[in-house]
C-alpha positions as protocol buffer text, in pm:
chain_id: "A"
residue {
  index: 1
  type: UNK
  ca { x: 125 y: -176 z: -2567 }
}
residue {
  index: 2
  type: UNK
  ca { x: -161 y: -227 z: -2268 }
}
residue {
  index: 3
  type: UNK
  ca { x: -80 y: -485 z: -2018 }
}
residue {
  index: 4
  type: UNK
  ca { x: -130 y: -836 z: -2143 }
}
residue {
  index: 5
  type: UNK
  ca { x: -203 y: -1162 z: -1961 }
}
residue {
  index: 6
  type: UNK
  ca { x: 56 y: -1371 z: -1838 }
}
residue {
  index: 7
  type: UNK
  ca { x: 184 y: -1621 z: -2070 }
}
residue {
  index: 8
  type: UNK
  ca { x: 314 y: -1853 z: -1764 }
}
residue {
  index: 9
  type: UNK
  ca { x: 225 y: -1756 z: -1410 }
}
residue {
  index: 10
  type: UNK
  ca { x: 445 y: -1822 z: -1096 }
}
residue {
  index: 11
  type: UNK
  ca { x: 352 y: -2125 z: -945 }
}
residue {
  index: 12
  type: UNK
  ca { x: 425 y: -2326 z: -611 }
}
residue {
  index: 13
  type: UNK
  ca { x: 531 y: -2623 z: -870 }
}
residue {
  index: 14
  type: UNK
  ca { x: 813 y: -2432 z: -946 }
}
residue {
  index: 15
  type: UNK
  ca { x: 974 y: -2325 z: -620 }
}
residue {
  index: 16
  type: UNK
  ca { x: 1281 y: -2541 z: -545 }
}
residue {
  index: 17
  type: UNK
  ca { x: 1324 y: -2400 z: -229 }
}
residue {
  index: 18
  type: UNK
  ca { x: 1605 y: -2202 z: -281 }
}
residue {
  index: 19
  type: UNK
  ca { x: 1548 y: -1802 z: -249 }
}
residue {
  index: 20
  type: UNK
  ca { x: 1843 y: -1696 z: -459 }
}
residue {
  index: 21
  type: UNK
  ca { x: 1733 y: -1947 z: -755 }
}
residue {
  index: 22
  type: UNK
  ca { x: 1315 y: -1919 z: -745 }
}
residue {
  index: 23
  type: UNK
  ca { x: 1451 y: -1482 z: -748 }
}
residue {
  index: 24
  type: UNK
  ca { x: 1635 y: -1570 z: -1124 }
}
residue {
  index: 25
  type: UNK
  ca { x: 1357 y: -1837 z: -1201 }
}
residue {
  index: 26
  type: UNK
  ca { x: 1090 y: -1555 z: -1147 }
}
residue {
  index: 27
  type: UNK
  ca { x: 1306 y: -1316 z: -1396 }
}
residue {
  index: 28
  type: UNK
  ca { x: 1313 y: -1562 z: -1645 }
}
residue {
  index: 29
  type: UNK
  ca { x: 916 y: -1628 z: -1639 }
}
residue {
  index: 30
  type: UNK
  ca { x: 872 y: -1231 z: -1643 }
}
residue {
  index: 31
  type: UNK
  ca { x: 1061 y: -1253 z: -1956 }
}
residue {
  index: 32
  type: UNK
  ca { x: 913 y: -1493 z: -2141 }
}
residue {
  index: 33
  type: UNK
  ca { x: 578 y: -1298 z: -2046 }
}
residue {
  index: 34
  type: UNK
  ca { x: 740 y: -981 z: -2207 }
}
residue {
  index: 35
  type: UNK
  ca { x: 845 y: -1148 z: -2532 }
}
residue {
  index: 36
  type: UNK
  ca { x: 545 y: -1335 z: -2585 }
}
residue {
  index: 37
  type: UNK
  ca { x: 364 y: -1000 z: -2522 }
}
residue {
  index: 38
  type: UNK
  ca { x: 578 y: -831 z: -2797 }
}
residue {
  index: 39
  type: UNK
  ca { x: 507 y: -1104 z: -3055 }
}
residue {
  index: 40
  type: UNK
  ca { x: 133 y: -972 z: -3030 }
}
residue {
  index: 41
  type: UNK
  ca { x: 247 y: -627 z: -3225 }
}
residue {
  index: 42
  type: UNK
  ca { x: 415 y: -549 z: -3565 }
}
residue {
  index: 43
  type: UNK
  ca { x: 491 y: -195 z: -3522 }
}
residue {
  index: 44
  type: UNK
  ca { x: 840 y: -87 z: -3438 }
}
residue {
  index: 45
  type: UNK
  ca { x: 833 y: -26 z: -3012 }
}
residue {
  index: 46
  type: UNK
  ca { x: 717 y: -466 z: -2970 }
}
residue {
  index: 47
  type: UNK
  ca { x: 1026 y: -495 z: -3246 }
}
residue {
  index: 48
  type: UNK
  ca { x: 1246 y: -302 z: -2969 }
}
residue {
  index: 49
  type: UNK
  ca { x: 1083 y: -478 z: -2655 }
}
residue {
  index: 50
  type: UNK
  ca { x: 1177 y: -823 z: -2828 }
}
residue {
  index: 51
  type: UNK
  ca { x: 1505 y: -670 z: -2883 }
}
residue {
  index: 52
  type: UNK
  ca { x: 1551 y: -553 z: -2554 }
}
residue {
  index: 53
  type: UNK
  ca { x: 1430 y: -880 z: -2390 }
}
residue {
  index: 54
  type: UNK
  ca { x: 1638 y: -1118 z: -2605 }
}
residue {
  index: 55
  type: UNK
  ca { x: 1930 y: -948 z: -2485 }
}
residue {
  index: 56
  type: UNK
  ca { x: 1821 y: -926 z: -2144 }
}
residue {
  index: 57
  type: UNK
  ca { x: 1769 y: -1322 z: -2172 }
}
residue {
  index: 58
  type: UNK
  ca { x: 2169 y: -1345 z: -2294 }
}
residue {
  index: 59
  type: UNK
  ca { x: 2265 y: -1229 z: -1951 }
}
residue {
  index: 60
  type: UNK
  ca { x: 2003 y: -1385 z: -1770 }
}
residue {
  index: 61
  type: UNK
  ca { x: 2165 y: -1721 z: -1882 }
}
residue {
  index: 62
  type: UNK
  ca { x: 2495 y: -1649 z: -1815 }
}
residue {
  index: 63
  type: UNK
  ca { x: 2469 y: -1571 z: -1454 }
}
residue {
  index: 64
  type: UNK
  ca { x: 2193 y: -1772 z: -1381 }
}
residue {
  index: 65
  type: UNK
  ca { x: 2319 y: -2070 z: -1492 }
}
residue {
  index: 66
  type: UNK
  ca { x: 2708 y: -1953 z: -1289 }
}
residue {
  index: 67
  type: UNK
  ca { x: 2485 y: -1921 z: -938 }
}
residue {
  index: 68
  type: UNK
  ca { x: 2328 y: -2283 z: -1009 }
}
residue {
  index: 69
  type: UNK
  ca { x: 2628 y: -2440 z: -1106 }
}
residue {
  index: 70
  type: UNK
  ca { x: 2874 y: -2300 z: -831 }
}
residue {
  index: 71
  type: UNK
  ca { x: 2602 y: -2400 z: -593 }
}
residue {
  index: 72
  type: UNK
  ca { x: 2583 y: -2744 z: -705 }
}
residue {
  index: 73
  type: UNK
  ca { x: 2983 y: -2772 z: -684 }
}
residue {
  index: 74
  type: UNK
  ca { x: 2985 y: -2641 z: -316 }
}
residue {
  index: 75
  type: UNK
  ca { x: 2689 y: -2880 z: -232 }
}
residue {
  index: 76
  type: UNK
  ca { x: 2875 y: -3248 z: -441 }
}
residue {
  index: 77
  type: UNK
  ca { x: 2564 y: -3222 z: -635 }
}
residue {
  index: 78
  type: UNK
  ca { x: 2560 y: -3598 z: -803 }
}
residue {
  index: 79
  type: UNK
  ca { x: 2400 y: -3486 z: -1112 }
}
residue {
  index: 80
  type: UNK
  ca { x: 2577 y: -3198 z: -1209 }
}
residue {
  index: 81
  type: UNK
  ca { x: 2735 y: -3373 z: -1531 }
}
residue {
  index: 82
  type: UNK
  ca { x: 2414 y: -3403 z: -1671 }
}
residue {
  index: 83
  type: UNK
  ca { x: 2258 y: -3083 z: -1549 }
}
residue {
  index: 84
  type: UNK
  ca { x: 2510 y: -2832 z: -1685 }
}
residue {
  index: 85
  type: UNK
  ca { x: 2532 y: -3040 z: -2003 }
}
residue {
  index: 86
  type: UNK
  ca { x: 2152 y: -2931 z: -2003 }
}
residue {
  index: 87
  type: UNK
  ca { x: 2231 y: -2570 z: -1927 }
}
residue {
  index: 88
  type: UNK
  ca { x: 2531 y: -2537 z: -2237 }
}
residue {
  index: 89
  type: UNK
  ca { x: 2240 y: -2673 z: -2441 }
}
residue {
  index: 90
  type: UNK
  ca { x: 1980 y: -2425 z: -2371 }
}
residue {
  index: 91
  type: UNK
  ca { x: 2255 y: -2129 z: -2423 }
}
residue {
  index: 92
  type: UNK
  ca { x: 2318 y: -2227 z: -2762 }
}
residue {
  index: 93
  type: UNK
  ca { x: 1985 y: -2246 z: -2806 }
}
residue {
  index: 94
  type: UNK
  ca { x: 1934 y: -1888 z: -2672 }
}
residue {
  index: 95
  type: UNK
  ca { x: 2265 y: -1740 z: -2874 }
}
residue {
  index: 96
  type: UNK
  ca { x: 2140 y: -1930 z: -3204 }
}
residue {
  index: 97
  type: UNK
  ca { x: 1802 y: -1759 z: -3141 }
}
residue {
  index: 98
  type: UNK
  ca { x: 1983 y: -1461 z: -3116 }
}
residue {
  index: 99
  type: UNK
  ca { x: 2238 y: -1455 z: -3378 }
}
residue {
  index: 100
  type: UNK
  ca { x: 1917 y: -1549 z: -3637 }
}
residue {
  index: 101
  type: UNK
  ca { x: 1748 y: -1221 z: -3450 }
}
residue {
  index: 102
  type: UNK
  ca { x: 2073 y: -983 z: -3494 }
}
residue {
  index: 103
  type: UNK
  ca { x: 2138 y: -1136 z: -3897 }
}
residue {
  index: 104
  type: UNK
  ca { x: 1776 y: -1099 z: -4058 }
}
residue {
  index: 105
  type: UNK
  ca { x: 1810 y: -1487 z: -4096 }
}
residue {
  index: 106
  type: UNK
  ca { x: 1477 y: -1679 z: -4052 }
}
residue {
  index: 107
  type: UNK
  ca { x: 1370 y: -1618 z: -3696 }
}
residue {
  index: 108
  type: UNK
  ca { x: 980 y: -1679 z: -3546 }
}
residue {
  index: 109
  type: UNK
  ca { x: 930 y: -1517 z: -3221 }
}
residue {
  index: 110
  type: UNK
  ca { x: 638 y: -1701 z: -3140 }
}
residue {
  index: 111
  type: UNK
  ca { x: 892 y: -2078 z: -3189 }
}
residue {
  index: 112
  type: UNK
  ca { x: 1129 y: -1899 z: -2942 }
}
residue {
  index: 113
  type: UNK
  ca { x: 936 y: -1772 z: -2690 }
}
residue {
  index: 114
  type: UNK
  ca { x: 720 y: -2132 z: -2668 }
}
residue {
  index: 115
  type: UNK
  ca { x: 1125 y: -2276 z: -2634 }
}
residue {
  index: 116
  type: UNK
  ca { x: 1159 y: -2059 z: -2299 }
}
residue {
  index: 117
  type: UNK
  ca { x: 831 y: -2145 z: -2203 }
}
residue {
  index: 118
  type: UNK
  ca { x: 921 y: -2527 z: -2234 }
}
residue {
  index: 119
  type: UNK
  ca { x: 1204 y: -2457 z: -2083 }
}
residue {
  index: 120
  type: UNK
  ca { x: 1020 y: -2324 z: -1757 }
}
residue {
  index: 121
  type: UNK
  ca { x: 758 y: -2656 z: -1742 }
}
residue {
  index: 122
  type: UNK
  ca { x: 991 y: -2923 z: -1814 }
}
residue {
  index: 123
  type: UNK
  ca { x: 1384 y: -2825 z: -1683 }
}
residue {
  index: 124
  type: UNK
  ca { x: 1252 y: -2544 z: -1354 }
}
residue {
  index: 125
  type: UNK
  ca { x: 960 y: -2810 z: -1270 }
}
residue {
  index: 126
  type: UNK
  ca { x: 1114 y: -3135 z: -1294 }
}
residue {
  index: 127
  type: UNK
  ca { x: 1531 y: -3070 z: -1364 }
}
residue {
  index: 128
  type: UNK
  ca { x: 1564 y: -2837 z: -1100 }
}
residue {
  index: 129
  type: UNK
  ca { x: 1302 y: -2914 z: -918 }
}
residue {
  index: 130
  type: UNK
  ca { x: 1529 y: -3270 z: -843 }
}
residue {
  index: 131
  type: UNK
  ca { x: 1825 y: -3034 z: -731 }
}
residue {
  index: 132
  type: UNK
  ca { x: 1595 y: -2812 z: -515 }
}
residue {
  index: 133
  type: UNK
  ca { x: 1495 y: -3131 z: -306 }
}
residue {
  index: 134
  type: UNK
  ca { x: 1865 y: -3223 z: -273 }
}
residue {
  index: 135
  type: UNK
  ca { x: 1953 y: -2866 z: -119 }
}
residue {
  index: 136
  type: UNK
  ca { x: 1642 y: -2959 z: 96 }
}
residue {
  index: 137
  type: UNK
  ca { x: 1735 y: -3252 z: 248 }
}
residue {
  index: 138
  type: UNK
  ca { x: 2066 y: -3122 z: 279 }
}
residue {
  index: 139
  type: UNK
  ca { x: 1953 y: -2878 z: 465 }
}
residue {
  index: 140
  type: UNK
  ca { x: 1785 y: -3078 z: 716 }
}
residue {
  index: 141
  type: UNK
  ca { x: 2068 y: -3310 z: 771 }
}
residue {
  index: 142
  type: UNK
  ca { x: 2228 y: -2910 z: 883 }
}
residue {
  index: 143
  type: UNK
  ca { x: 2491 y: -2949 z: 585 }
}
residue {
  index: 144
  type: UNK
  ca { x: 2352 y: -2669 z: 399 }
}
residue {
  index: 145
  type: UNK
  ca { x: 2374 y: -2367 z: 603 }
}
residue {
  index: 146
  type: UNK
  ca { x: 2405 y: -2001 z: 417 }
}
residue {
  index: 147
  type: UNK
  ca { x: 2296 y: -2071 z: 63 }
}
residue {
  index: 148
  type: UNK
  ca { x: 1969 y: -2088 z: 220 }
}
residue {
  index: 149
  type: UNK
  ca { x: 1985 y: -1788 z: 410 }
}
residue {
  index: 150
  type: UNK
  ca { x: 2049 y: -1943 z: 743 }
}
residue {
  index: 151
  type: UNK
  ca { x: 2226 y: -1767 z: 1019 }
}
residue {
  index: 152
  type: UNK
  ca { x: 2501 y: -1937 z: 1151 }
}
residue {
  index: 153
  type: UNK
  ca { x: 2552 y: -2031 z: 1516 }
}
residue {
  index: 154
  type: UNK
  ca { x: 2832 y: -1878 z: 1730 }
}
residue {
  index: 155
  type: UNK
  ca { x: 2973 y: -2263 z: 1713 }
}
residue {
  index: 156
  type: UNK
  ca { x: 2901 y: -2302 z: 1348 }
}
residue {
  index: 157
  type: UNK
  ca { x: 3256 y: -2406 z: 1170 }
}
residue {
  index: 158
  type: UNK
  ca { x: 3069 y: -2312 z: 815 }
}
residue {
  index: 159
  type: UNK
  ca { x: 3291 y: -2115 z: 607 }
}
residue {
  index: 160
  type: UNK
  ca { x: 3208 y: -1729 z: 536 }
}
residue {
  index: 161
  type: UNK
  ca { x: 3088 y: -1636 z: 253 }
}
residue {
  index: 162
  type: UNK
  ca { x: 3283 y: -1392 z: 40 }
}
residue {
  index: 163
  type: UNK
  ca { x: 3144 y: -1278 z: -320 }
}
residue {
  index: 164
  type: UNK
  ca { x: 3422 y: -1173 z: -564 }
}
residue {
  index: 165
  type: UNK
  ca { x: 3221 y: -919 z: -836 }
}
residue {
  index: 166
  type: UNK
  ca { x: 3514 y: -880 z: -1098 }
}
residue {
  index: 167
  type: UNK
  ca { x: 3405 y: -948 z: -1508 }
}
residue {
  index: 168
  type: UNK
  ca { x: 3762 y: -1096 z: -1571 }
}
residue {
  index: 169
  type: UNK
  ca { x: 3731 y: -1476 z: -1508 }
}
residue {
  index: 170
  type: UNK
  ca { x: 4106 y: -1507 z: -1474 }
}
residue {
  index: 171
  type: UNK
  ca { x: 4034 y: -1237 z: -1157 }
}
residue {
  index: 172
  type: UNK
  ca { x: 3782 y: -1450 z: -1020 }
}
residue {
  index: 173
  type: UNK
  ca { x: 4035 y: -1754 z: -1007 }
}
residue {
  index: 174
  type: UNK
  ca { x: 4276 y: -1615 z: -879 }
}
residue {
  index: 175
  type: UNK
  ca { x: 4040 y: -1522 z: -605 }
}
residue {
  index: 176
  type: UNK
  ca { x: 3937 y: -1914 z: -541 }
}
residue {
  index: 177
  type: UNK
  ca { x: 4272 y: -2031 z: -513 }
}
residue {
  index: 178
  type: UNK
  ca { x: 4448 y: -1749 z: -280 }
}
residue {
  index: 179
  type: UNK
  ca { x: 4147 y: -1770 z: -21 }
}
residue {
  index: 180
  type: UNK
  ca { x: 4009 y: -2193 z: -2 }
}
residue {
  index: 181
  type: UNK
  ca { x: 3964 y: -2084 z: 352 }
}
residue {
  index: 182
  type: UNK
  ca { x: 3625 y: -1852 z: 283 }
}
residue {
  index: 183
  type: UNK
  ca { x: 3345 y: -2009 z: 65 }
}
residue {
  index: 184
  type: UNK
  ca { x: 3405 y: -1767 z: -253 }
}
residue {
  index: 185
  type: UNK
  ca { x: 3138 y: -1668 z: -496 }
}
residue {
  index: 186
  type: UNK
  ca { x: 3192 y: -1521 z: -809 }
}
residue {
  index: 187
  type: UNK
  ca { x: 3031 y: -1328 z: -1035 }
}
residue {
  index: 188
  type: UNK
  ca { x: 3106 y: -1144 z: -1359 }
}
residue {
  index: 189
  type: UNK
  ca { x: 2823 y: -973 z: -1355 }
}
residue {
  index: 190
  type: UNK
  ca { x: 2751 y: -690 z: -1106 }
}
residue {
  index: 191
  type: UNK
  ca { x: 2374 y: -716 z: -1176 }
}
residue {
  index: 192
  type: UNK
  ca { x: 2372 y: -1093 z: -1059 }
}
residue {
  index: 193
  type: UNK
  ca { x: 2581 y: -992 z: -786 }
}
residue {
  index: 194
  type: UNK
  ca { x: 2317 y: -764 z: -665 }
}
residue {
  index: 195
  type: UNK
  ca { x: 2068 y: -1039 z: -718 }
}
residue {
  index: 196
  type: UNK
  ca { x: 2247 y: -1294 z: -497 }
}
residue {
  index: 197
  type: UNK
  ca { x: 2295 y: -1030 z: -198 }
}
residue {
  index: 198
  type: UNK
  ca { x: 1963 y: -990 z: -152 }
}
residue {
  index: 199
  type: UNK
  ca { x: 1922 y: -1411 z: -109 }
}
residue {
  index: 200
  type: UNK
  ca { x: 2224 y: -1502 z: 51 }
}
residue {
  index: 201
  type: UNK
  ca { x: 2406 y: -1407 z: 350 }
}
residue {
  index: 202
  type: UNK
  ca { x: 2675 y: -1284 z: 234 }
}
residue {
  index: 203
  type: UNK
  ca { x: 2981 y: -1190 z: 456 }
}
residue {
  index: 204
  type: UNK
  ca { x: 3188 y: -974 z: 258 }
}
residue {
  index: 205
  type: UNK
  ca { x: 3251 y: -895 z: -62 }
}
residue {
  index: 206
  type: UNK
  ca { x: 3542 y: -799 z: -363 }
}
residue {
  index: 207
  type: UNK
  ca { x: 3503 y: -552 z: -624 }
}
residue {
  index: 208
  type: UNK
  ca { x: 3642 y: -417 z: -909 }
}
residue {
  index: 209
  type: UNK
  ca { x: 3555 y: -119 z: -1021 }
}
residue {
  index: 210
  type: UNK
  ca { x: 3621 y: -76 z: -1388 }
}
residue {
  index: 211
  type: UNK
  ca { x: 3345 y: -344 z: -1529 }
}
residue {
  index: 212
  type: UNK
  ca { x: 3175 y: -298 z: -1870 }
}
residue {
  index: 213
  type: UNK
  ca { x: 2803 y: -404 z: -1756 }
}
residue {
  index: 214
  type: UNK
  ca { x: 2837 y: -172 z: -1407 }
}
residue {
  index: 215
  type: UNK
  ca { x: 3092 y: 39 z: -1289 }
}
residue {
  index: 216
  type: UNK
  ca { x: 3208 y: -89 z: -912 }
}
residue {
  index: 217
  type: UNK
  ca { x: 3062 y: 280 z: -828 }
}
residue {
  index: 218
  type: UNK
  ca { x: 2714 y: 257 z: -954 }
}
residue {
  index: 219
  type: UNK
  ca { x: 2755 y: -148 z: -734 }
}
residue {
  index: 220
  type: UNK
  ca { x: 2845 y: 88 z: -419 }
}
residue {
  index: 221
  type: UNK
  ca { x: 2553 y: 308 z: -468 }
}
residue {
  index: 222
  type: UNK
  ca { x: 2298 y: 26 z: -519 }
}
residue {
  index: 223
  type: UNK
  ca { x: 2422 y: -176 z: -230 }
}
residue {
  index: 224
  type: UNK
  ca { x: 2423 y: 177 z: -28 }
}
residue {
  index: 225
  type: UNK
  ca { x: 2003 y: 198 z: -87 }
}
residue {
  index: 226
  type: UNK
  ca { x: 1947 y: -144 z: 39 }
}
residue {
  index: 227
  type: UNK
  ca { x: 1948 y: -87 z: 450 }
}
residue {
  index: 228
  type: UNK
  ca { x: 2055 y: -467 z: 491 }
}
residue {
  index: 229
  type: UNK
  ca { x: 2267 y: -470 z: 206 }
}
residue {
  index: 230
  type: UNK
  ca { x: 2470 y: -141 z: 274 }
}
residue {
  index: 231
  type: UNK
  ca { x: 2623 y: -368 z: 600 }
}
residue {
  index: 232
  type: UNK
  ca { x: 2814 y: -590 z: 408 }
}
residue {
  index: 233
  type: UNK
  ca { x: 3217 y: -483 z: 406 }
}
residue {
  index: 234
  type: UNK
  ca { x: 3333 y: -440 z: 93 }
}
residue {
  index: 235
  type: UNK
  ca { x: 3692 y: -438 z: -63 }
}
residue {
  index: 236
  type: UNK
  ca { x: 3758 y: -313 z: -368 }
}
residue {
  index: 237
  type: UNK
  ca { x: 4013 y: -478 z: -583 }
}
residue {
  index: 238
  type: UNK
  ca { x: 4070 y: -280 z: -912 }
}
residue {
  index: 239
  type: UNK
  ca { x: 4368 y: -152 z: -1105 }
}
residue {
  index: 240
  type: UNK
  ca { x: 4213 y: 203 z: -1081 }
}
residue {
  index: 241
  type: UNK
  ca { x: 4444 y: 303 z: -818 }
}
residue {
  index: 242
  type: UNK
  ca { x: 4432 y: 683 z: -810 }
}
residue {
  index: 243
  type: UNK
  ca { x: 4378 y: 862 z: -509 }
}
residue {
  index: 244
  type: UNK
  ca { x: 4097 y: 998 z: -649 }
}
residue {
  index: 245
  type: UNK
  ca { x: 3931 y: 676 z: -718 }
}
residue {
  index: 246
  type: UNK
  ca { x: 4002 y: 545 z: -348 }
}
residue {
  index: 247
  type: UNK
  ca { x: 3805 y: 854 z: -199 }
}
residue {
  index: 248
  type: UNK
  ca { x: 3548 y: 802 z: -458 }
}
residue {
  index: 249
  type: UNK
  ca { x: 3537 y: 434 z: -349 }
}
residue {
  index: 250
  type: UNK
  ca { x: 3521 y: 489 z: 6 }
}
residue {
  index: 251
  type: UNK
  ca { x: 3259 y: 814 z: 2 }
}
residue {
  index: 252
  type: UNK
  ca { x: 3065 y: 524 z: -145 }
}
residue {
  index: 253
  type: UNK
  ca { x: 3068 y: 287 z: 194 }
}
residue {
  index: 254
  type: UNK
  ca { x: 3376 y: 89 z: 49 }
}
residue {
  index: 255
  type: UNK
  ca { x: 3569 y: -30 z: 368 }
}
residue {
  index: 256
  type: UNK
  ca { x: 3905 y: -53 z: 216 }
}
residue {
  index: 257
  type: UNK
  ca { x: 4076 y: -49 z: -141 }
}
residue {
  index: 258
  type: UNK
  ca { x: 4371 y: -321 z: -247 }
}
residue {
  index: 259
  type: UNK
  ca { x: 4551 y: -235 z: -605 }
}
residue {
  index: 260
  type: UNK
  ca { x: 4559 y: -506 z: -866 }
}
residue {
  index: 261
  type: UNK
  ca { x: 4745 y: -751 z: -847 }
}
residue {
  index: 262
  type: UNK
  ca { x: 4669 y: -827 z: -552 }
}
residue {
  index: 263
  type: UNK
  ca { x: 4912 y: -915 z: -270 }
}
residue {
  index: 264
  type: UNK
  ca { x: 4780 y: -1230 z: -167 }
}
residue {
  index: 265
  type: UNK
  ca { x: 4938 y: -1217 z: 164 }
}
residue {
  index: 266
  type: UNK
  ca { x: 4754 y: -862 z: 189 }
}
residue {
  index: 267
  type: UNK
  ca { x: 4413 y: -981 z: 69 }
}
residue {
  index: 268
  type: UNK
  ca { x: 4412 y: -1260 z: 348 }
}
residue {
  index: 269
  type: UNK
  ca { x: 4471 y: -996 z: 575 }
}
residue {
  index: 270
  type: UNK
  ca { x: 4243 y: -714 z: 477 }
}
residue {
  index: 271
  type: UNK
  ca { x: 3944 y: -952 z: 411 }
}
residue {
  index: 272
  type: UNK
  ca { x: 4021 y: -1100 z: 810 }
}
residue {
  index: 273
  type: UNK
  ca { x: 4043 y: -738 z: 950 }
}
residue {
  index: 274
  type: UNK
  ca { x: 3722 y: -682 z: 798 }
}
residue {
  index: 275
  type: UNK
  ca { x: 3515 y: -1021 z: 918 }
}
residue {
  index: 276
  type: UNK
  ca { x: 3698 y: -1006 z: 1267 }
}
residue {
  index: 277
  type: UNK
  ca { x: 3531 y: -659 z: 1326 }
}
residue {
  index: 278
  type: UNK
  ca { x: 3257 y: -599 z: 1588 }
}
């Protein structure tokens, strides 16, 4: 297939001033370009590219939607009721979509790819387009601070960030309730992990190693190419305890290795020895 035109193009309309979300609204957009491309071809490589893309858009919603979401709980967000009742909408849409695609069951491309494209005009440019001038003003009022990238001041008494990267959601609670004195991220996926480094400041971060989507490995060796990125202490957390995974880990740029369970009393610790360094 030649390169097409765009079916939506970036536009300022969309921005809602927030790097980390415009980043995942942009992927999103670049799909729905892809898929709309692919319904312009019968033979069997567009039938894999719509495959390919449909699946990509299943884990685009799942950690987009987890980034937006924890952000409006850390900001008091007064419409997030309504918003993520928007967002478990849309997902069923999207897994629907999908399960028609997988079963041979009647399935247009064309009526799902004009569904993201709605999607884009109506809930990016107005929905969150509402939120983004929320995180605005709170970020004039100075209540905002790191989700936008902003460096802290030495008197700043914001909370670091620390981003847990573990695909077991009982993990990643655990994680929230042994350390309410760091603002904790979490993320199942590894992929949106490396998505939200490269828009937040992030201070330090957890994890695990034996993930389905990413090994904690192949994480280590994509933060390690990033020359900001690779500066970020990072703690593994995993069950895979052997000595030869901890050299592994560490040959990687890990800066220290807890075994699961974790020792809560030893993960307040570690995580402090880290962020106190020079």
């Amino acid at each position: 297939m030649g390169k097409e035109a765009n079916y939506i193009d970036w536009a300022v309309r969309f921005s809602i001033g927030v790097p980390l979300i415009d980043s995942q609204h942009k992927q999103l957009i670049a799909m729905t370009n892809e898929l709309h491309n692919a319904c312009r071809y019968s033979d069997i490589s567009a039938k894999e590219q719509f495959r390919k893309t449909v699946h990509d858009a299943v884990v685009y919603v799942k950690y987009h939607f987890s980034t937006e979401e924890q952000i409006m709980e850390k900001t008091s967000y007064p419409e997030i009721v309504k918003h993520k009742k928007l967002h478990a909408e849309f997902v069923q849409e999207v897994l629907n979509n999908v399960t028609a695609f997988e079963e041979g069951k009647t399935f247009v491309p064309n009526h799902f790819v004009r569904f993201l494209r709605d999607w884009v005009l109506s809930h990016i440019a107005i929905v969150d387009s509402k939120m983004g001038n929320f995180l605005v003003e709170l970020k004039k009022e100075g209540k905002l601070g790191k989700i936008l990238m902003e460096k802290k001041s030495e008197s700043s008494t914001e909370k670091q960030i620390v981003l847990a990267v573990d695909d077991s959601k009982t993990q990643l609670t655990q994680f929230k309730a042994i350390l309410p004195m760091y603002d904790v991220f979490t993320c199942e996926s590894p992929l949106q992990a490396l998505e939200m480094v490269k828009n937040m400041e992030v201070d330090l971060i957890l994890l695990d190693l034996g993930m389905a989507e990413m090994s904690g490995f192949t994480f280590l060796k994509h933060l390690q190419n990033q020359p900001k990125q690779r500066r970020i202490p990072v703690i593994i957390v995993s069950a895979n305890n052997a000595e030869k995974y901890i050299t592994a880990s560490k040959n990687l740029g890990a800066n220290d290795f807890i075994s699961k369970p974790a020792d809560p009393e030893l993960l307040i610790n570690k995580i402090a020895e880290q962020l106190t360094k020079p």
